[in-house]
C-alpha positions in Angstrom: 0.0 0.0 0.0 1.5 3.7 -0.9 1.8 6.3 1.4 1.4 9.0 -1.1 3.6 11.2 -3.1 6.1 12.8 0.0 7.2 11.5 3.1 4.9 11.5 6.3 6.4 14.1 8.3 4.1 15.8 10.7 4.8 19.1 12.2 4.0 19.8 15.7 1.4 22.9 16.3 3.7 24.5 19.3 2.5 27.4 21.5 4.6 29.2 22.4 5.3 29.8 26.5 3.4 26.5 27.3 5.5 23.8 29.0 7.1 21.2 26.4 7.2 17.2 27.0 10.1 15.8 24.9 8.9 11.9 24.2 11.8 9.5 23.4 10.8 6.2 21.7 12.7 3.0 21.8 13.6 -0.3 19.9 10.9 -0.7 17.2 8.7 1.9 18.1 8.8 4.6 15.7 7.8 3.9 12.4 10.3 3.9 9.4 9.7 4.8 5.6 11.4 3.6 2.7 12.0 6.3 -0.5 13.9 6.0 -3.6 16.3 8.6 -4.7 15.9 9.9 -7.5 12.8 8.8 -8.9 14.1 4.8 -9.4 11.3 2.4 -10.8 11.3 -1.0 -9.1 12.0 -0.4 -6.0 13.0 -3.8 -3.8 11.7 -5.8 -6.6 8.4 -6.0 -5.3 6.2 -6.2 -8.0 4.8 -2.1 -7.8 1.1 -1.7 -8.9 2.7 2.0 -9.8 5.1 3.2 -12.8 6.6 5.6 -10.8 7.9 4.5 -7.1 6.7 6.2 -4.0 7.4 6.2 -0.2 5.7 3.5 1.9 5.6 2.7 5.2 8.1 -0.5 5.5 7.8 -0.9 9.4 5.3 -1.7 9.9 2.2 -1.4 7.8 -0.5 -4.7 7.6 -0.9 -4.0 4.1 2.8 -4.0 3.1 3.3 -7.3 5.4 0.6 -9.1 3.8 1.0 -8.4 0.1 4.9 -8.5 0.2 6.4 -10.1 3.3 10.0 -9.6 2.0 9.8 -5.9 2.5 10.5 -6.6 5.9 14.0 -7.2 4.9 14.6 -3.3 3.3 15.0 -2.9 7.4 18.8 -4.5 6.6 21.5 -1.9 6.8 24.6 -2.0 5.3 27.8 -2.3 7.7 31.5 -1.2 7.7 34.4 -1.2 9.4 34.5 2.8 10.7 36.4 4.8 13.4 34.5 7.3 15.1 35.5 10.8 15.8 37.2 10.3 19.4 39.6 7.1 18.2 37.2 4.2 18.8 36.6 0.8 16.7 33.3 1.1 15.2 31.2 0.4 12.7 29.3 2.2 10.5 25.8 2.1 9.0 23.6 2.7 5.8 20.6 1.9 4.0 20.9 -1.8 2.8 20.3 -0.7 -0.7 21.3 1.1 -3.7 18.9 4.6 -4.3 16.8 3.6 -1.1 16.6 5.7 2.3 15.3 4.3 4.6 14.4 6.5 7.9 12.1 7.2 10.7 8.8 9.4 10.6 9.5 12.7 11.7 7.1 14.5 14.4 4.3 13.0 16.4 2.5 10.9 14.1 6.0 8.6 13.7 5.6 7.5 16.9 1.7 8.1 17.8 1.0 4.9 15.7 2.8 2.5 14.2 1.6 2.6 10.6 1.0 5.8 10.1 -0.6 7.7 7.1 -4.1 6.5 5.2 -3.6 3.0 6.7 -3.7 4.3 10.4 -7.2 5.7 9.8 -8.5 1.6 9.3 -6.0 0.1 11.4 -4.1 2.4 13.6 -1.1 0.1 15.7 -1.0 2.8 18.3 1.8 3.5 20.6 1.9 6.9 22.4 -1.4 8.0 20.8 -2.6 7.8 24.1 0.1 9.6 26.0 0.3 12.3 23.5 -3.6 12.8 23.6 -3.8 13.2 27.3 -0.8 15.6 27.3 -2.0 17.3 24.1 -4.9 20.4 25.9 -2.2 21.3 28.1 1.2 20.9 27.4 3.3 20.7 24.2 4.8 17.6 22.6 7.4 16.9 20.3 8.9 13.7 19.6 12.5 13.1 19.2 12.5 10.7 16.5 16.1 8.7 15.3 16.4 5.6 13.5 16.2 3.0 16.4 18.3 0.7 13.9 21.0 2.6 14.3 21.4 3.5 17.8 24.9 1.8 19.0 26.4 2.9 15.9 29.1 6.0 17.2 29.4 7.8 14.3 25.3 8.2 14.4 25.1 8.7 17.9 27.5 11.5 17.4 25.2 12.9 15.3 22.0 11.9 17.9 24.1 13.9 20.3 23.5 17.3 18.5 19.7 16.7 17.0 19.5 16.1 20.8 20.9 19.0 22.5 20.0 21.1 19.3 16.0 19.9 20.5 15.9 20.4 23.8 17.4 23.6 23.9 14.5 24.5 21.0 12.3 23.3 23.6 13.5 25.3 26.4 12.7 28.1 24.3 9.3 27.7 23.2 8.2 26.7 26.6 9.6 30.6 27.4 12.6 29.4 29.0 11.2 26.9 31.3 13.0 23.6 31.6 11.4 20.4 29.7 10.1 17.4 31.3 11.6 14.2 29.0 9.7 10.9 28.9 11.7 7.8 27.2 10.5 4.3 27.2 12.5 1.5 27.0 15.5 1.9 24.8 14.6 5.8 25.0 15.5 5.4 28.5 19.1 4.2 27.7 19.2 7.5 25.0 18.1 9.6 27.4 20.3 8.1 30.0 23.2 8.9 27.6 22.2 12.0 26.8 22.3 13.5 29.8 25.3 11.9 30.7 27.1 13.6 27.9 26.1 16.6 28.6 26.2 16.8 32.2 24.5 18.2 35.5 25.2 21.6 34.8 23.4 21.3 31.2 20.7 18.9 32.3 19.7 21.4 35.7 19.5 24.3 32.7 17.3 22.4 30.7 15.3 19.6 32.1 13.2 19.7 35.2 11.7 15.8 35.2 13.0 12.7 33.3 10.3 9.8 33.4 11.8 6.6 32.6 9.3 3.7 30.9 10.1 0.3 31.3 13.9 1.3 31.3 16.2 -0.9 28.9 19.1 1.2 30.0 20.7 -2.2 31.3 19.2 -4.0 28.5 17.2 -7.6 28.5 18.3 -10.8 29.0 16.1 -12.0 26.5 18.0 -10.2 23.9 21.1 -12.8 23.8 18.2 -15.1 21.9 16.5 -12.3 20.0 19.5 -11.6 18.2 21.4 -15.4 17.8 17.7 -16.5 16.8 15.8 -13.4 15.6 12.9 -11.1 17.1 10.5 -13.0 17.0 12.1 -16.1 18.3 11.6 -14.4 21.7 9.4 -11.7 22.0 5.5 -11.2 19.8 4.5 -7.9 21.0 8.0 -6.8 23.2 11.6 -6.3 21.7 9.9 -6.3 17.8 6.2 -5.2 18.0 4.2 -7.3 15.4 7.5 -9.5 14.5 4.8 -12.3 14.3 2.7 -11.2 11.4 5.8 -10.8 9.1 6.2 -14.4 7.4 9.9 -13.2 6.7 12.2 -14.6 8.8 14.1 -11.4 10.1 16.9 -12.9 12.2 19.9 -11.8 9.2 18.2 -8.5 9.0 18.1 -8.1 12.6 21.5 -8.9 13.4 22.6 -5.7 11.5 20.9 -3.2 13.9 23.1 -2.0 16.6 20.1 -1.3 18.2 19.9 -4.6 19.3 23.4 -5.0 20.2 23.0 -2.0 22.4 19.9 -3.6 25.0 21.5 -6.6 25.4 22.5 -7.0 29.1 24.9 -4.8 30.1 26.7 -3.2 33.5 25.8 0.1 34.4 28.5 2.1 35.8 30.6 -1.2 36.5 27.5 -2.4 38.4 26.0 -6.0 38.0 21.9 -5.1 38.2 21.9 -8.7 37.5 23.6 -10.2 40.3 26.3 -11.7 39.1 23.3 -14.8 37.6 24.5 -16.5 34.6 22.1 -15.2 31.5 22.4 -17.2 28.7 24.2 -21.2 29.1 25.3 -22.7 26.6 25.0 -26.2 26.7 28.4 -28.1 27.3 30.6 -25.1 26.6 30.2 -22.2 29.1 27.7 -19.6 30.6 27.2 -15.8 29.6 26.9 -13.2 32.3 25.8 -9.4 32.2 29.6 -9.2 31.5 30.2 -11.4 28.5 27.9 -10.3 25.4 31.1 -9.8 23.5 32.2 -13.6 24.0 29.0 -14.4 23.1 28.7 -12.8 19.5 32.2 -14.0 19.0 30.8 -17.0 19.5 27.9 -16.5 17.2 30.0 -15.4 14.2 31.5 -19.1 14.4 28.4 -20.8 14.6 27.2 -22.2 11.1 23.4 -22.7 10.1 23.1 -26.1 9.5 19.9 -25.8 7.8 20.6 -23.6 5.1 16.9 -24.3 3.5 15.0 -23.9 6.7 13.5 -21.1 8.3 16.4 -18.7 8.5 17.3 -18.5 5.0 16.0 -16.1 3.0 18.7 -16.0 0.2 17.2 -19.0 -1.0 13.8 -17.8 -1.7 12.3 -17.3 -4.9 12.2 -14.4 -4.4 15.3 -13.5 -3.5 16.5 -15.8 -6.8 14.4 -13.8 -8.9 16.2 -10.2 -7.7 19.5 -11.6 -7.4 19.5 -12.6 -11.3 17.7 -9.8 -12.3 20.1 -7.4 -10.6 23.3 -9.5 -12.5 21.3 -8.6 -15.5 21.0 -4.8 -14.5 16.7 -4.8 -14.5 16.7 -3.4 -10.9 17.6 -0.2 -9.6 17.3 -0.5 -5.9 20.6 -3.3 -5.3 21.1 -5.2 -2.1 24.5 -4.4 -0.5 23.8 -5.5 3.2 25.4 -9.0 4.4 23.9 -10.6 7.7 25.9 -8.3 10.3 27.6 -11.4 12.4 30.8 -11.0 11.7 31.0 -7.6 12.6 28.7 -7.7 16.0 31.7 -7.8 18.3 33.0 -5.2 17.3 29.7 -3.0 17.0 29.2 -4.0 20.8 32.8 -3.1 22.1 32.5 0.1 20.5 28.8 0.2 22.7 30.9 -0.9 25.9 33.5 1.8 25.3 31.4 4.9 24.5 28.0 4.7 25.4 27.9 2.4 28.3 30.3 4.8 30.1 28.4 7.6 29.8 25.1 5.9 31.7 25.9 7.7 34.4 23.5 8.5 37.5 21.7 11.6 35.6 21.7 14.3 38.5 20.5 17.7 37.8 16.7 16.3 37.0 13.9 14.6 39.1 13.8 11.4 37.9 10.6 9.0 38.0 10.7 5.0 36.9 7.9 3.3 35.6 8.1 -0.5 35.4 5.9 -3.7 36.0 7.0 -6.5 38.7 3.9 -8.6 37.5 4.4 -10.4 34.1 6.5 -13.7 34.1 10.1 -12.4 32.4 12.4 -14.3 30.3 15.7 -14.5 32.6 17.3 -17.7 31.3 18.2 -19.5 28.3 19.8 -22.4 27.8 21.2 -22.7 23.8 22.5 -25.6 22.4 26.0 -25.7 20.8 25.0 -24.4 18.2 23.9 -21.0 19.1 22.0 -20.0 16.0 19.3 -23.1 17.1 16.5 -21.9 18.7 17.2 -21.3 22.5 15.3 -22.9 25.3 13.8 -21.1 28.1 14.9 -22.0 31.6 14.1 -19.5 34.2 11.5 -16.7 34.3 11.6 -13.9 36.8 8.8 -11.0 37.6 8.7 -8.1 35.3 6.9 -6.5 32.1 7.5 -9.5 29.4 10.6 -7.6 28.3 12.6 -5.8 31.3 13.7 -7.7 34.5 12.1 -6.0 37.3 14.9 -6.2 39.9 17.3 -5.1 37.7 15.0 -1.4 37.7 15.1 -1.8 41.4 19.0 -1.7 41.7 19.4 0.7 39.1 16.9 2.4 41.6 19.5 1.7 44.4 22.4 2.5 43.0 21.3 5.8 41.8 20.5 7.0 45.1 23.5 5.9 46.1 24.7 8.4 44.1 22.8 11.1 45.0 19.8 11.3 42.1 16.0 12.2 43.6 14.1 8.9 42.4 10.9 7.9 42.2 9.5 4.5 41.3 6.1 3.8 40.4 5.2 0.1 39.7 2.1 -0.6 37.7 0.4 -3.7 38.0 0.2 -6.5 35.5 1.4 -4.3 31.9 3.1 -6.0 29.8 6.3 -3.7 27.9 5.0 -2.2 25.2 1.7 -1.2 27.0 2.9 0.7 29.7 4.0 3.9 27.7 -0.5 3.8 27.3 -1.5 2.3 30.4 -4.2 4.5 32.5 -1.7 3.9 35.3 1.1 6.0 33.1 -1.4 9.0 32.8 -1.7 9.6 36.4 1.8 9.1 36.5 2.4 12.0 34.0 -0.6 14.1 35.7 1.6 13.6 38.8 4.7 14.5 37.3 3.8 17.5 35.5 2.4 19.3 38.8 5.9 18.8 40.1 6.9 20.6 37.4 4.2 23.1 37.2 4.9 23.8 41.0 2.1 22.5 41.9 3.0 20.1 44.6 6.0 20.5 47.2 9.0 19.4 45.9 9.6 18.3 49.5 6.5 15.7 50.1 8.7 13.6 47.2 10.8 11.2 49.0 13.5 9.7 46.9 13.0 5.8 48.8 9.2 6.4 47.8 7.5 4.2 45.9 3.9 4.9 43.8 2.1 0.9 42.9 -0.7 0.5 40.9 -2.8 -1.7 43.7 -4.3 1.1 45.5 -5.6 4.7 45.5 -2.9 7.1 45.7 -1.8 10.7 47.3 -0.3 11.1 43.3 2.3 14.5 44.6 3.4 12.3 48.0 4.0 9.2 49.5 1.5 6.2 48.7 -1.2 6.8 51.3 
């Protein structure tokens, strides 16, 4: 189904001297849209009903999925070896294919539904809609969109870093001076985390008055060690990959070039274990994975073969994929595959992760900061994998949580940043699964409760930093649980 004849790209009717909320969207939760440059014909082979090719919606839209499943793998980006600008081993990313640019939708509606444009109107697959409706009569809301793909790739983060700063200070402004309030949800969390970790106390007190963290992957998911050996939607229906189950492409190659994914996989925050120390991933016979070792585990991947080259994960030997592949040797297609399953090069995509971003997690002081998580949903914690780590991993322990995120491992990055001297608030809903609680009606109150500390509305002193806000009973929303 075609989007139309220009990119989806909505722009935001700011007023100016009302309060902004800045909403950060995580792994697979903005939508991306595919153009040709140029004005290319043929674009992924897919059979256009259209002379000329247009922009359409390639994550995710129902129609796209149902009439060609392989678009699913125009998501595949291209990788190379790269340094980025301080010194570090990195690697770099593009658009998987010749005269193709691939990229998120800018402004609200990227993020408000999933498949935006004509086909939300049928079948909206909403995300923040709700959020951004409840803030909408009062406040003003801008989305900071960035091509969750990519995240974990340095040289793009570098230039994350300055849309960032270059945003909220835009913000700042509009809101006539007065500091933003942020919201991320989960690997938003982990780029707002960084963002303010970059830019420091100093910068963050200047500019930000309230960060609200949802369902936090700042220390990533165990359940991403199977994700990317076996693909998205080996693990998780509705949590890492939203909808990975209606795609009949296998997506495990594509997947595996996202840094994105590299970058939530379990991980120390500021040399601390939120994990315990608890083995992760175990593979059978040969040796376990901890928080610690996601580089000896992709190591381990890349020498890994898929001994069943016909079966599930295989998409080069589709029709298909035949069909392009000689029709590109014979020079009939204009957009070209160049991307390569990204195994080879994830260890080094993740040490750059551990050296540059990871380090920069730090306790973000300067802001009130407000958690929002789920203790309620059984939580993948465990997998065993068999030699073979490209074989479908087993599940062997469960632990409470949102489906997606560990809920202990909130509550010690809890600890630990009180330790350190940052004003947090947790507020636990009951029974939400991961990609709901950015929508729950227990997140509005939150927000509501949030935005009269920023307003001024409630004493900053009635917020204790050990309190705690559940979704079991009625609550004094600008105190202490009554």
């Amino acid at each position: 189904m075609g989007i139309g004849p220009a990119k989806i790209e909505s722009h935001e009717d700011l007023e100016e001297g009302r309060r902004v909320v800045v909403l950060v969207h995580g792994l697979a939760s903005c939508a991306l849209q595919a153009c040709t440059e140029g004005g290319e014909t043929s674009f992924l082979c897919d059979h256009c009903d259209s002379e000329v090719e247009h922009p359409r919606i390639v994550f995710v839209s129902i129609a796209e999925l149902l009439k060609r499943p392989h678009i699913m793998k125009c998501l595949g980006l291209k990788l190379e070896e790269a340094t980025s600008r301080d010194g570090l081993e990195t690697v770099s990313t593009s658009c998987g294919y010749t005269n193709v640019d691939v990229g998120p939708v800018l402004g609200l509606d990227g993020i408000r539904t999933l498949n935006p444009g004509p086909e939300s109107s049928v079948t909206p697959v909403y995300l923040w809609h709700t959020l951004i409706e409840h803030l909408s009569p009062n406040y003003n809301c801008m989305a900071f969109n960035y091509d969750w793909r990519r995240w974990g790739d340095l040289l793009y983060v570098d230039e994350l870093q300055t849309q960032f700063e270059q945003t909220i200070e835009r913000a700042v402004r509009i809101a006539g001076g007065r500091p933003v309030t942020l919201v991320g949800h989960s690997m938003g969390a982990q780029v707002i985390n960084y963002m303010l970790g970059v830019k420091g106390p100093n910068w963050t007190e200047k500019h930000v008055s309230d960060t609200v963290l949802v369902g936090p992957a700042n220390m990533g998911s165990p359940s991403v060690f199977a994700a990317y050996a076996n693909g998205p939607s080996q693990v998780a229906h509705s949590t890492v990959i939203p909808l990975a189950d209606i795609a009949e492409v296998r997506i495990r190659d594509v997947a595996s070039t996202w840094p994105g994914l590299l970058a939530v996989m379990p991980t120390r925050l500021a040399g601390f274990d939120v994990f315990e120390a608890k083995p992760l991933a175990i593979r059978k016979n040969v040796r376990e994975y901890h928080a610690g070792d996601c580089i000896p585990f992709l190591e381990d991947v890349q020498t890994c073969e898929d001994t069943d080259p016909l079966g599930i994960y295989d998409e080069d030997q589709s029709l298909h994929e035949r069909m392009r592949r000689c029709l590109e040797d014979l020079n009939l297609v204009d957009a070209k595959r160049v991307w390569e399953a990204g195994f080879p090069l994830a260890a080094r995509m993740r040490r750059g992760i551990e050296q540059k971003i990871m380090p920069n997690l730090k306790p973000p002081l300067g802001c009130r900061v407000h958690v929002v998580y789920c203790a309620d949903v059984k939580t993948l914690s465990v997998m065993t994998f068999h030699e073979n780590l490209l074989r479908k991993a087993g599940h062997a322990q469960w632990e409470p949580g949102d489906d997606t995120i560990i809920a202990s491992s909130v509550e010690r990055m809890c600890d630990l940043w009180k330790e350190k001297g940052v004003q947090v608030r947790k507020y636990r809903a009951q029974k939400t699964h991961h990609k709901n609680l950015i929508s729950c009606k227990f997140m509005m109150h939150v927000i509501d409760d949030v935005m009269d500390m920023a307003e001024g509305n409630c004493e900053t002193s009635e917020m204790s930093v050990d309190s705690e806000e559940t979704g079991d009973s009625e609550l004094g929303w600008c105190g202490v649980a009554e």
